[in-house]
Backbone as a chain_set.jsonl record, in Angstrom:
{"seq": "XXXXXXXXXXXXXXXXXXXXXXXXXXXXXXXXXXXXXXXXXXXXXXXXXXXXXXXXXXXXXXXXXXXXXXXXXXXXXXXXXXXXXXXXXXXXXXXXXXXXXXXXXXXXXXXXXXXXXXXXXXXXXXXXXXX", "coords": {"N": [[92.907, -283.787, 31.836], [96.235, -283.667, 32.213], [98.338, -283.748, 30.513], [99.427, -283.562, 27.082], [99.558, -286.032, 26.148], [98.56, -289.772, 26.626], [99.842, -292.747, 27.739], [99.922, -295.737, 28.217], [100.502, -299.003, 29.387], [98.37, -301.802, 29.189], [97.456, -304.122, 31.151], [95.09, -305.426, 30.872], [93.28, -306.31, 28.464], [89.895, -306.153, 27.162], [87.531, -307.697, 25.113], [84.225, -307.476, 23.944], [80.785, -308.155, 23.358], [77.897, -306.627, 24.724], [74.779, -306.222, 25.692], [73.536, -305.797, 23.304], [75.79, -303.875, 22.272], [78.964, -303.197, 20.817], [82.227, -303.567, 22.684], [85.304, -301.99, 23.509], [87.7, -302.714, 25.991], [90.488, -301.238, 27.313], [93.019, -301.592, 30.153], [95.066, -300.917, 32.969], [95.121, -302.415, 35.223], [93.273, -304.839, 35.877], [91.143, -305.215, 38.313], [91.274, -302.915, 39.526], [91.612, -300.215, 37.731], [93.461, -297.293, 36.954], [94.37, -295.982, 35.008], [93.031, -296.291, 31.52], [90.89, -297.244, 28.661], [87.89, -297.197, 27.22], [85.877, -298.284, 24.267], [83.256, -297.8, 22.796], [79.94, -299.108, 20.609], [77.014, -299.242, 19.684], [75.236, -302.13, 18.814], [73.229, -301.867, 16.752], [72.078, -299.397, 15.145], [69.685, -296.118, 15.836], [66.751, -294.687, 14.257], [66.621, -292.276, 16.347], [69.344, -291.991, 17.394], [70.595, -290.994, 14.681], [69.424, -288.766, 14.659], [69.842, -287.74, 17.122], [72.87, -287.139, 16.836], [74.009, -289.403, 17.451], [75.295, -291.87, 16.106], [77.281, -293.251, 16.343], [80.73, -293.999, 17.744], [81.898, -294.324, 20.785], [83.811, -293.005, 23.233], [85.681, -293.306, 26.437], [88.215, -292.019, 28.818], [90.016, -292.92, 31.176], [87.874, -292.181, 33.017], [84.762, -291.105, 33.774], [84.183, -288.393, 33.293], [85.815, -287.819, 31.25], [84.534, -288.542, 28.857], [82.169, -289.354, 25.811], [81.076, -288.98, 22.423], [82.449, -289.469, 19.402], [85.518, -288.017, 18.271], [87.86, -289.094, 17.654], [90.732, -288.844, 15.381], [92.265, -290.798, 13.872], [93.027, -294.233, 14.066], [95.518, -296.404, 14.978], [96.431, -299.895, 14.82], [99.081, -301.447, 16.447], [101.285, -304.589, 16.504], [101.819, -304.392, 18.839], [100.861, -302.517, 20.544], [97.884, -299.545, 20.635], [97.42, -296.637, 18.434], [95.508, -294.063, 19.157], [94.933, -290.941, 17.413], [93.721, -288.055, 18.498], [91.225, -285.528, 17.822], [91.421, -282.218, 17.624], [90.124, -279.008, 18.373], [88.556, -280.89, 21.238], [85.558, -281.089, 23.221], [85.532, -283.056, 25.393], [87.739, -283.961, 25.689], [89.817, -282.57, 26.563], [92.452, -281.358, 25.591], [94.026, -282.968, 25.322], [96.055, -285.115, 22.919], [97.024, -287.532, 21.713], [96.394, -290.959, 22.38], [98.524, -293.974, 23.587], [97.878, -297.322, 23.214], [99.492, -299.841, 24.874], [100.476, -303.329, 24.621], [99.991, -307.006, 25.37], [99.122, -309.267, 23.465], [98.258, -313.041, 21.733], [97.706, -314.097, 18.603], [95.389, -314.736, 17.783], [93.788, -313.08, 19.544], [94.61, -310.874, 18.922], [93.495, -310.884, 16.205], [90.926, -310.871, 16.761], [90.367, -308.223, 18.175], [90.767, -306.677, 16.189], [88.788, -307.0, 14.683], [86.643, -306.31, 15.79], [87.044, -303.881, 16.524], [86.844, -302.515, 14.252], [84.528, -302.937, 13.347], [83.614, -300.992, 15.25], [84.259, -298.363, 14.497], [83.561, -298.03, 12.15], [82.309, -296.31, 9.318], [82.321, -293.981, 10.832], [84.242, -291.781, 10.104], [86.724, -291.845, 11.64], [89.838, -293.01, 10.493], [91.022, -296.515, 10.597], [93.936, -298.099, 10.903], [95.853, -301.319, 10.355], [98.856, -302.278, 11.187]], "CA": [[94.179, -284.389, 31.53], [97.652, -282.881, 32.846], [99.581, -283.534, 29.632], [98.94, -283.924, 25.653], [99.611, -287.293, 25.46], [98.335, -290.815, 27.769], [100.347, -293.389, 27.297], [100.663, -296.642, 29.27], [100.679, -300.304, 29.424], [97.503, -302.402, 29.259], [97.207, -305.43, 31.437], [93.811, -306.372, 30.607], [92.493, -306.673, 26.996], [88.669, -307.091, 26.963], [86.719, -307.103, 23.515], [82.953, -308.385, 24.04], [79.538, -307.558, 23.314], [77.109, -306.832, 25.687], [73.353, -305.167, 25.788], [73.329, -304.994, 22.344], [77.195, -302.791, 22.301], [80.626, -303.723, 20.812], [82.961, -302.994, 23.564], [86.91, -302.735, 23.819], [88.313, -302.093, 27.332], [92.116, -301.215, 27.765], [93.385, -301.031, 31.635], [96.035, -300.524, 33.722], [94.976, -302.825, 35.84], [92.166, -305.57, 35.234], [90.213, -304.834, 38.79], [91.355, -301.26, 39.918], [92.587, -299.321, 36.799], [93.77, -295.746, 37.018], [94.532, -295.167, 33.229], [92.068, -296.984, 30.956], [90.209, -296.434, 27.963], [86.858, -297.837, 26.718], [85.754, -297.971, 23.096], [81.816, -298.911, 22.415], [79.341, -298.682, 19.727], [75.727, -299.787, 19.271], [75.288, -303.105, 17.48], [71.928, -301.454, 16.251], [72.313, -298.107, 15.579], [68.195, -296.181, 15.198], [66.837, -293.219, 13.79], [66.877, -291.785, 17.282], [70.662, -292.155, 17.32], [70.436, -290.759, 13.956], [68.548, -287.299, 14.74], [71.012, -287.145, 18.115], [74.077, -287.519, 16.812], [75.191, -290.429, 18.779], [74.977, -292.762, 15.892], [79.062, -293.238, 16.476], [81.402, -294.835, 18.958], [81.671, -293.733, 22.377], [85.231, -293.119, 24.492], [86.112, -292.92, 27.45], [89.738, -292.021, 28.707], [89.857, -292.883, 32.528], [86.78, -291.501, 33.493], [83.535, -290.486, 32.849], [84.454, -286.744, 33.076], [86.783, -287.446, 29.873], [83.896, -289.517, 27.824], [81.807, -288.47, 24.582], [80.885, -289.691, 21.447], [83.573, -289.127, 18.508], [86.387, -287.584, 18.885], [89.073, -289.687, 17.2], [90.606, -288.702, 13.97], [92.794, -292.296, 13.581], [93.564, -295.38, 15.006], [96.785, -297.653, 14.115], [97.048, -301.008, 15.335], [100.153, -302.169, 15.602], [101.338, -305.918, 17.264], [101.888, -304.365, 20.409], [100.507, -301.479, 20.685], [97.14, -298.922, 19.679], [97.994, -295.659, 19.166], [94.756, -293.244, 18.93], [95.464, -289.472, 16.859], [92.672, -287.289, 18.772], [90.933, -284.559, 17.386], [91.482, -281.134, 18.381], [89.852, -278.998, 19.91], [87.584, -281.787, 21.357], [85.293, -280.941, 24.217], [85.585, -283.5, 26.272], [89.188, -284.357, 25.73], [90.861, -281.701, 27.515], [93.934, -280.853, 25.615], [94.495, -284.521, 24.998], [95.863, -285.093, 21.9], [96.989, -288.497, 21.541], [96.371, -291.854, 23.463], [99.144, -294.844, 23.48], [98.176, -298.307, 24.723], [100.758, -300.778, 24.93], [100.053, -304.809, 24.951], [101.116, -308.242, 24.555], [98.345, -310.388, 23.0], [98.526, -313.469, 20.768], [97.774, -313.618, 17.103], [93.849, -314.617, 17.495], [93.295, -312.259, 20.565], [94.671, -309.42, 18.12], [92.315, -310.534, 15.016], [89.462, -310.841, 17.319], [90.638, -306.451, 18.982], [90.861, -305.556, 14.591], [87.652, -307.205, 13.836], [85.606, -305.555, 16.912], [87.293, -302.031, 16.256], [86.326, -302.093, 12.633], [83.275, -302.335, 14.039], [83.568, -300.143, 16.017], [85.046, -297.33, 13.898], [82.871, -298.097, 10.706], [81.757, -294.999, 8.989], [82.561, -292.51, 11.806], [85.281, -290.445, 10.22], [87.702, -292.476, 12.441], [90.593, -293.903, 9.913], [91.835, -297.318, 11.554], [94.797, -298.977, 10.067], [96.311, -302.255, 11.035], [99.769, -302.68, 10.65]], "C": [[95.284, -283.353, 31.692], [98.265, -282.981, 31.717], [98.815, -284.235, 27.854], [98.666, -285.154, 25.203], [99.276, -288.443, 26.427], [99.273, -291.735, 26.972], [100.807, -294.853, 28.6], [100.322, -298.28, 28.683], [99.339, -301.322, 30.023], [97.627, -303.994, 29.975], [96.639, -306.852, 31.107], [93.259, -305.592, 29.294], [91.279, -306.701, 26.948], [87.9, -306.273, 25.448], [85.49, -308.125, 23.72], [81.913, -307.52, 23.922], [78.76, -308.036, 24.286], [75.79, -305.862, 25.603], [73.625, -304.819, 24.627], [74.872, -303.883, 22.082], [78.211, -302.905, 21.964], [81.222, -303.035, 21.827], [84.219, -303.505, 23.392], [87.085, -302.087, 25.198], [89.757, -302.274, 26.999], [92.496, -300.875, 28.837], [94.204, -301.253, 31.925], [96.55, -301.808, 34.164], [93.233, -303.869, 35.6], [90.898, -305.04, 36.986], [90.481, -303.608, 39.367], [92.069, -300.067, 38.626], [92.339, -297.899, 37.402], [93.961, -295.237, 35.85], [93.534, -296.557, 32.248], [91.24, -296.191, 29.932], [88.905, -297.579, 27.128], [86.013, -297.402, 25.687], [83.94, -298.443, 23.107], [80.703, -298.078, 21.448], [77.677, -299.764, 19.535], [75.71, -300.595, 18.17], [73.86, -302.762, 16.204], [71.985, -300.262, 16.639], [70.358, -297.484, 14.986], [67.914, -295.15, 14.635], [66.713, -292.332, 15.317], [68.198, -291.347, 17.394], [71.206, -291.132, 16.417], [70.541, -288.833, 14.447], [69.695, -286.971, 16.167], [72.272, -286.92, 18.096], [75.023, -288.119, 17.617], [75.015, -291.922, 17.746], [76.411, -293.041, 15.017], [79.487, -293.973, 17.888], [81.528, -293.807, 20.208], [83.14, -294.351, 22.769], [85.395, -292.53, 25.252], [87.093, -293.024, 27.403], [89.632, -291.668, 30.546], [88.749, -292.178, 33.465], [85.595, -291.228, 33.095], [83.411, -288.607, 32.895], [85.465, -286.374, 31.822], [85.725, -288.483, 28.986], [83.038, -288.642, 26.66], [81.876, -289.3, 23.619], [81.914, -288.58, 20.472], [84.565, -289.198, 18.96], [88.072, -287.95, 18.461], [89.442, -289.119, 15.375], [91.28, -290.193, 13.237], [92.911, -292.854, 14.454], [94.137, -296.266, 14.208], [96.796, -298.527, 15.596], [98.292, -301.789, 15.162], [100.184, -304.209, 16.503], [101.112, -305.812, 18.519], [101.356, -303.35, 20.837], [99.061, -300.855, 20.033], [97.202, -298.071, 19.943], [95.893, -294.927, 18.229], [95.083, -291.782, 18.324], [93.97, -289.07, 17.497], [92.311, -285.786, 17.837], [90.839, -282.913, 18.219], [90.636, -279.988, 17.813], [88.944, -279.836, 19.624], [86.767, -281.616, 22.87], [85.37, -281.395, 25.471], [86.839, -284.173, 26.845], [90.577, -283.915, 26.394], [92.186, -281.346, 26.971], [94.584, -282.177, 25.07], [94.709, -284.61, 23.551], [96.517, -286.391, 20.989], [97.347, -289.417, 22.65], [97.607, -293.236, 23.033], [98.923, -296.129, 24.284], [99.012, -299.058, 24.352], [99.813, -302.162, 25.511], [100.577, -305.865, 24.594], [100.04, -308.868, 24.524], [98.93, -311.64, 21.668], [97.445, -313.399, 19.717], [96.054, -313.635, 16.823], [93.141, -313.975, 18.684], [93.519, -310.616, 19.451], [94.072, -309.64, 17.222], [91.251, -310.291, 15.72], [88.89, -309.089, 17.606], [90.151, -306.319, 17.349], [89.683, -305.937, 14.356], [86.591, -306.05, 14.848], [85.827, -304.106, 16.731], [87.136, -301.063, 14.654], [85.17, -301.667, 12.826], [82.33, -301.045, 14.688], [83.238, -298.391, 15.437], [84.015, -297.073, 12.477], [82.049, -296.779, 10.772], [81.565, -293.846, 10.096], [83.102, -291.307, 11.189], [86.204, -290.866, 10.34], [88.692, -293.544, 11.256], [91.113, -295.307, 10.541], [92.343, -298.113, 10.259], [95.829, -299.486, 10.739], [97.545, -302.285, 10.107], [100.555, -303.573, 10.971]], "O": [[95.12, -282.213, 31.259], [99.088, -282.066, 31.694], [97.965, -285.105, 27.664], [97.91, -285.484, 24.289], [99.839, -288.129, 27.475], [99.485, -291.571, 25.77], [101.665, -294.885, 29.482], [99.912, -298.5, 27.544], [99.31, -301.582, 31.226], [97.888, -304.956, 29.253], [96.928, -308.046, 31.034], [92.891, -304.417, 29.26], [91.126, -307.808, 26.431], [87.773, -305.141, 24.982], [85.645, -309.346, 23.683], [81.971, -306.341, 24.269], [78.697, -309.182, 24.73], [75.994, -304.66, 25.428], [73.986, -303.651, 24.481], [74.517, -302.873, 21.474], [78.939, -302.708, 22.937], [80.848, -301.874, 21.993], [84.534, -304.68, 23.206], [86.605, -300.98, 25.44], [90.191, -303.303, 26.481], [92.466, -299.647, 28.924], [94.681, -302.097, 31.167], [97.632, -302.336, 33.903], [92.223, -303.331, 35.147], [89.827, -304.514, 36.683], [89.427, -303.201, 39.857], [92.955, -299.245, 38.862], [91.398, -297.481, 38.078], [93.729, -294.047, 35.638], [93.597, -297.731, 32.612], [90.907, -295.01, 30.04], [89.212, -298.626, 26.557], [85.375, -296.362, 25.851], [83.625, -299.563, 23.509], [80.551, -296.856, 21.438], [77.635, -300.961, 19.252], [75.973, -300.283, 17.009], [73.662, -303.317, 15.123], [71.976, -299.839, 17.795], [69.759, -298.074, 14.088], [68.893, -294.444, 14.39], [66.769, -291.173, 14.907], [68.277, -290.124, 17.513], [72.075, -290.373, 16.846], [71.475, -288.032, 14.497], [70.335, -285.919, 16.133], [72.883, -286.547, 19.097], [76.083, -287.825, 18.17], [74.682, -292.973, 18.295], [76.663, -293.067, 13.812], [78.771, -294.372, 18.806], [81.185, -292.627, 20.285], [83.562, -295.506, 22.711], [85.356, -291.301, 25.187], [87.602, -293.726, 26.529], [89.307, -290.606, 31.077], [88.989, -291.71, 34.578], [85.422, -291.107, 31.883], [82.501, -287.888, 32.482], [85.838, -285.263, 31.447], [86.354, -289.336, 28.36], [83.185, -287.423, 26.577], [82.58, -290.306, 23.706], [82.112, -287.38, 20.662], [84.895, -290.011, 19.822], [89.106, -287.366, 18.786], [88.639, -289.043, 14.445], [90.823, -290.618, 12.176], [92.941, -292.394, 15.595], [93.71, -296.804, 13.187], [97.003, -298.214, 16.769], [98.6, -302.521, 14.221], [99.194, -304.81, 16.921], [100.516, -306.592, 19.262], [101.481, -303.376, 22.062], [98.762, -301.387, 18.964], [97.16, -297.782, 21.139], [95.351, -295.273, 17.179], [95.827, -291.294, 19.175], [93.014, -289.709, 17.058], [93.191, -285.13, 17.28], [90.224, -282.674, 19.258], [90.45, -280.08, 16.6], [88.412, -279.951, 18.52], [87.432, -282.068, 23.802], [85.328, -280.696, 26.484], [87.018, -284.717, 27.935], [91.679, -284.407, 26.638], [93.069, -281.034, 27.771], [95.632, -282.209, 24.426], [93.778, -284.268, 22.822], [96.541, -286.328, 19.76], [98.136, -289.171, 23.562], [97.476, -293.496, 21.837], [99.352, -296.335, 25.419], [99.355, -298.879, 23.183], [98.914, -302.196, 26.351], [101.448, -305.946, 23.729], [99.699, -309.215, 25.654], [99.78, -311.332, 20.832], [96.417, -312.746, 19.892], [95.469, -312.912, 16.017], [91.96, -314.271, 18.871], [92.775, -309.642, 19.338], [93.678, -308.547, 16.815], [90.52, -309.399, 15.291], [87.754, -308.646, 17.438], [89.039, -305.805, 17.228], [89.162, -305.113, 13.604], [85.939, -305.116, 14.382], [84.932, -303.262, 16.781], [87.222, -299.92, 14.205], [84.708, -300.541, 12.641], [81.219, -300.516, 14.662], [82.397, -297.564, 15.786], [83.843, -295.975, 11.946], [81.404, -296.285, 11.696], [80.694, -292.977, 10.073], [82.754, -290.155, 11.449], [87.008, -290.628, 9.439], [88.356, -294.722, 11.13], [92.008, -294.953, 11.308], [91.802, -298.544, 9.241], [96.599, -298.856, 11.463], [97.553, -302.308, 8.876], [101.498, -303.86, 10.233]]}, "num_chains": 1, "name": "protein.A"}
């Protein structure tokens, strides 16, 4: 990452489970993104998980050369917006030290994002607060 902070404007929204995984996607662009960030967490976390310490959410931040489990210290939801506070230093984060997405959903597309990122977020570390 070239600069401390990402910050852009989400097109495409997706919040779904799949293989067993809560997933949020945020993109640019719904079939070619260039800035994008993808949230996901094991709906069944095991003692494998456990003993590896991967029994936490997983983000990516446009790439899989910026991905990794942890890494977040908050997340605020607001109406239009989710802003991420990163943790520093973070290995895979590069310098990154907070993410901004920007969105326009309605009112049961945004309970559906707060319920999945609770999810998500539960007992990590990761504060998330909806405002």
């Amino acid at each position: 990452m070239m600069s401390d902070q990402l910050e852009f404007q989400a097109a495409c929204v997706s919040v779904t489970e799949q293989d067993d995984t809560y997933i949020v996607g945020l993109a640019d662009d719904e079939l070619e993104p260039e800035q994008y960030i993808i949230l996901q967490r094991a709906i069944f976390e095991d003692t494998q998980d456990d003993d590896l310490g991967l029994n936490t959410y997983f983000l990516e931040v446009c790439g899989p050369d910026s991905s990794g489990y942890g890494g977040i210290d908050s997340a605020t939801l607001q109406e239009d917006r989710l802003e991420l506070a990163l943790q520093r230093p973070h290995r895979y984060l590069d310098g990154l030290e907070k993410i901004i997405v920007r969105f326009h959903l309605a009112k049961q597309q945004r309970d559906v994002l707060v319920k999945q990122l609770s999810l998500i977020f539960r007992d990590s570390g990761c504060v998330l607060t909806v405002v």
